[in-house]
N, C-alpha and C positions, 0 to 999 in steps of 0.2 A: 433139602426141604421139598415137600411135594409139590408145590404156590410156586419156588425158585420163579423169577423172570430174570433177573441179571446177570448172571453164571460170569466167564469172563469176560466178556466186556463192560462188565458195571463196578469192576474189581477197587474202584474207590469208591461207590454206592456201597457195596460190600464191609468194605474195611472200615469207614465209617460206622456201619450200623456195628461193628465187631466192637468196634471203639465205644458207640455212646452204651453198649450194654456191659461193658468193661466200666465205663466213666460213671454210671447208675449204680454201681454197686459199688464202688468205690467212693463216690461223694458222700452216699448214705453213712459208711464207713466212718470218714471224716466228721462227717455231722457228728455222729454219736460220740465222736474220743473228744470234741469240741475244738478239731484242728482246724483253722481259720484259711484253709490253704485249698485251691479247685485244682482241681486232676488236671486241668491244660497246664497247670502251672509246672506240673511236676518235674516235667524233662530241663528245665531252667534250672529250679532248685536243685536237685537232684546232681547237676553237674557239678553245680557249686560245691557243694555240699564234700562231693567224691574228690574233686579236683582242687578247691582251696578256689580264691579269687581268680576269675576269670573276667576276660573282652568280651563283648556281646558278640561279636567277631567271633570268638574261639564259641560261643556257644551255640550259635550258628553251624558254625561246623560238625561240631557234636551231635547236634540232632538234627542236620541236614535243611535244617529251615533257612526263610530269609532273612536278612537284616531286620530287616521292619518288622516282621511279628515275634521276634526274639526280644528286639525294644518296645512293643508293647505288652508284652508278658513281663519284662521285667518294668515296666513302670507301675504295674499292676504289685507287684512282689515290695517294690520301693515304697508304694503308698500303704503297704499295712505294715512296712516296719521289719521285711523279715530279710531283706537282703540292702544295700546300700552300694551307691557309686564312688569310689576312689579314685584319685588322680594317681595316674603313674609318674613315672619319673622325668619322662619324657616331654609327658604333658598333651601327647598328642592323643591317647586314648587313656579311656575308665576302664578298670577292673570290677567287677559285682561281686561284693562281699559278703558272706553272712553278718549278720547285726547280732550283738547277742541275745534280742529276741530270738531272733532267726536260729542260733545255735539251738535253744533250747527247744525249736517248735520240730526242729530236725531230729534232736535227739526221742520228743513223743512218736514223730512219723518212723523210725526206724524200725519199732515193730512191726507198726502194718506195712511198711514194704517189703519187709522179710515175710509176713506173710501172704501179702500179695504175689509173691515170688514162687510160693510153695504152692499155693494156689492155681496159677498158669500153669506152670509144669505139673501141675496133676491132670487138667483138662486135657493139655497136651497128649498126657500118656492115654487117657481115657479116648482119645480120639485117636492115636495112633498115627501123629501127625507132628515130624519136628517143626514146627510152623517158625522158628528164629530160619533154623535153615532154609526155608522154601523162602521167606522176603527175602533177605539176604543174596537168594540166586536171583529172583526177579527184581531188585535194586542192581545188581552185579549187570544184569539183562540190559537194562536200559539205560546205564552208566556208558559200556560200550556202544548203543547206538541210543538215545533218547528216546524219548516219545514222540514229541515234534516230529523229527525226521525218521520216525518208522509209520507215522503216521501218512506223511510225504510221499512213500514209496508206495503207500497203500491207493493214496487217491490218485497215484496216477495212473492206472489199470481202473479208479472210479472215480473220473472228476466229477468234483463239484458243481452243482446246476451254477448257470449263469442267472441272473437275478437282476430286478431293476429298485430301485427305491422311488417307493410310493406316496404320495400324500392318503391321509387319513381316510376312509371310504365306510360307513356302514356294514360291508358284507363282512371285511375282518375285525369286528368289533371281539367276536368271540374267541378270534387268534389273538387277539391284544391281553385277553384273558390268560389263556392257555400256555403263549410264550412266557408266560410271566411267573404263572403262579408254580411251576413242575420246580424252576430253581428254588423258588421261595420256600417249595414245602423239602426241597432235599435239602437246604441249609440251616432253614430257619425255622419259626414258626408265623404262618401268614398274620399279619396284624392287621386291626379292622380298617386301618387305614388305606392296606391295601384291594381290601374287597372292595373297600368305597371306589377307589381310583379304578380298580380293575374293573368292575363292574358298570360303573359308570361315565365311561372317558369322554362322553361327548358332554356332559355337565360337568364336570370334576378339574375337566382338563382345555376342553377346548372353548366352552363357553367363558370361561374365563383368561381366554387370552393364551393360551399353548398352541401347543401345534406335534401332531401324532404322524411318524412315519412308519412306513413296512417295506421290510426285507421279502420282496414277491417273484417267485419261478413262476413258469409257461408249465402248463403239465396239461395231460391227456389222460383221461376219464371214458368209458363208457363210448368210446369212438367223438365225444367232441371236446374244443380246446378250451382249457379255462387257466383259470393263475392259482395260487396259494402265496397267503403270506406265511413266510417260515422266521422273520426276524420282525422284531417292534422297536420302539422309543419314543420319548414323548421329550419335547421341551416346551417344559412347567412355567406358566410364570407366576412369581411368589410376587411381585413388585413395578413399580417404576423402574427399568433398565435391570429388572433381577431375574435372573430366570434359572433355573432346575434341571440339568441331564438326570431324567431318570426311567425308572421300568423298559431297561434295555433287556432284552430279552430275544432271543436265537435256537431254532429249532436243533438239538443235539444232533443230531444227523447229520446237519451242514456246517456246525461249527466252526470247521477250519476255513471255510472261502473266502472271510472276510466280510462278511455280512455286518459284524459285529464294528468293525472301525469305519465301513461305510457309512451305516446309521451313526456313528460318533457326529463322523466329519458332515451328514446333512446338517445335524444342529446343529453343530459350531457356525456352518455358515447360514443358517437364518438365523443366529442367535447375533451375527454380527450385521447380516440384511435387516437386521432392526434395531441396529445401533444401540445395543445392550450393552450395559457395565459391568455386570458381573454373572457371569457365568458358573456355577458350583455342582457338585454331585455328592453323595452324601453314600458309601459300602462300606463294609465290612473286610477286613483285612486275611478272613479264611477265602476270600475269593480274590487268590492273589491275581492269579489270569487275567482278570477285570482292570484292576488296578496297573497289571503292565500296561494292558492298551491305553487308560487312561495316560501316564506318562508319557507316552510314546505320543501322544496328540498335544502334549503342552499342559495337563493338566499337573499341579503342581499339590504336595498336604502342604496343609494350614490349620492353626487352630479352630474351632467349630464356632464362630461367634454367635450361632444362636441355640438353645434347645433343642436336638433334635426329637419328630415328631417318633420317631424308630426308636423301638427298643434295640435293634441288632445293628443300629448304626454307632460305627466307634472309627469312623474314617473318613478324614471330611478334605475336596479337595476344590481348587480351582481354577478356571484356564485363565491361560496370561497366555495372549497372543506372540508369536516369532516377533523378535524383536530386529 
């Protein structure tokens, strides 16, 4: 493409956008035969399907995913009816079964995946490009040394700035913006909820009792010294003793320094400097990264006891201090 900006290092920017123009023409698809069934779904079904009853465990496996978004895909798959959980013999794990809805909705899809089949491998040829082979060597790639830790190797020939964590200031209102909304528009779609907060964080957030911090370098400009905030976060308060981790947000360039659990742990600790009862966060499960850090500080899933204001929120969690 002539526009290209990503080339390889955006190689999941990339693969994504491969995907949702893959998943647009295939939804459409679906619509039209009146299969009840969404393309993320497929790789779950699909297993089933090929393989007979499976562990969410084995299907994990299969398609390289986590625990957690494999059992929320298949709760999804459970509540329209097309797949079902089984006890083993064991007792100690479920199998995922086809329902005989399920058979029969598998038997409509078997066309279109035959023809989705024939499909890709004609692109394939017209682009001159075995593309199963090339992921396969760059999963094979990173298998032997991760990402993480090639990552690792990389910043140490470019450490990472040192950084300090900030209270809220006027100058980076418009980083408070900026850090926020670049993930928002590569995951999701922004919702007016967040323009409001983003936009507005000294009414939105701070006149009502939160508190906004920044992830900020020392840098040099034009021969004089000034800061940048490259990280945000705000803890919200929804209540009496209720407060909100949320619009964490980190400049991609610095990712890995830790920016991202620094800002966690300021909240936690003014969230416990004002003797709060409950602390929660509210993400979405394709941002698994997110969701490790949160673990890794105490935060725990829970059922979502209230309405979320989000439409892409399907992941509700909250801390529970070291016992």
């Amino acid at each position: 493409m002539e526009n290209e900006l990503y080339f390889e290092m955006g190689l999941g920017t990339r693969m994504r956008r491969l995907i949702e123009t893959i998943s647009t023409g295939m939804e459409r698809v679906y619509d039209e035969a009146g299969v009840d069934v969404r393309t993320g779904h497929f790789y779950a079904l699909y297993a089933v399907a090929e393989r007979g009853p499976l562990t969410i465990n084995a299907i994990a496996v299969l398609a390289g995913f986590s625990h957690s978004a494999v059992s929320q895909t298949i709760k999804k798959l459970v509540a329209s009816g097309i797949v079902e959980a089984r006890a083993t013999e064991d007792g100690r794990q479920k199998q995922i079964a086809l329902t005989p809805h399920g058979v029969h909705m598998v038997e409509r899809m078997r066309p279109l995946w035959d023809a989705a089949d024939s499909m890709v491998k004609d692109a394939c040829r017209e682009s001159d490009v075995d593309i199963i082979k090339a992921i396969t060597g760059v999963e094979a790639a990173f298998t032997r040394c991760n990402v993480y830790d090639r990552l690792q190797e990389k910043l140490v020939s470019n450490p990472c700035p040192s950084f300090t964590i900030e209270d809220y200031h006027a100058r980076w209102k418009q980083a408070f913006y900026d850090l926020n909304i670049w993930w928002m528009r590569d995951y999701f779609d922004v919702e007016p909820l967040d323009e409001l907060m983003l936009g507005d964080p000294e009414n939105q957030i701070l006149a009502k009792g939160g508190e906004i911090f920044f992830a900020v370098t020392a840098q040099e400009a034009d021969n004089e010294t000034g800061d940048k905030a490259v990280g945000a976060i705000a803890l919200k308060r929804e209540g009496p003793g209720l407060f909100e981790l949320t619009k964490l947000g980190v400049d991609p360039s610095v990712q890995q320094s830790g920016m991202g659990r620094a800002l966690c742990e300021r909240v936690i600790e003014r969230f416990q400097a004002r003797g709060g009862d409950t602390l929660f966060l509210e993400t979405n499960t394709v941002l698994e990264p997110a969701i490790n850090l949160y673990l890794k500080l105490g935060f725990v899933e829970k059922p979502n006891p209230h309405t979320s204001p989000y439409a892409r929120s399907n992941y509700y969690m909250e801390w529970e201090a070291p016992k």
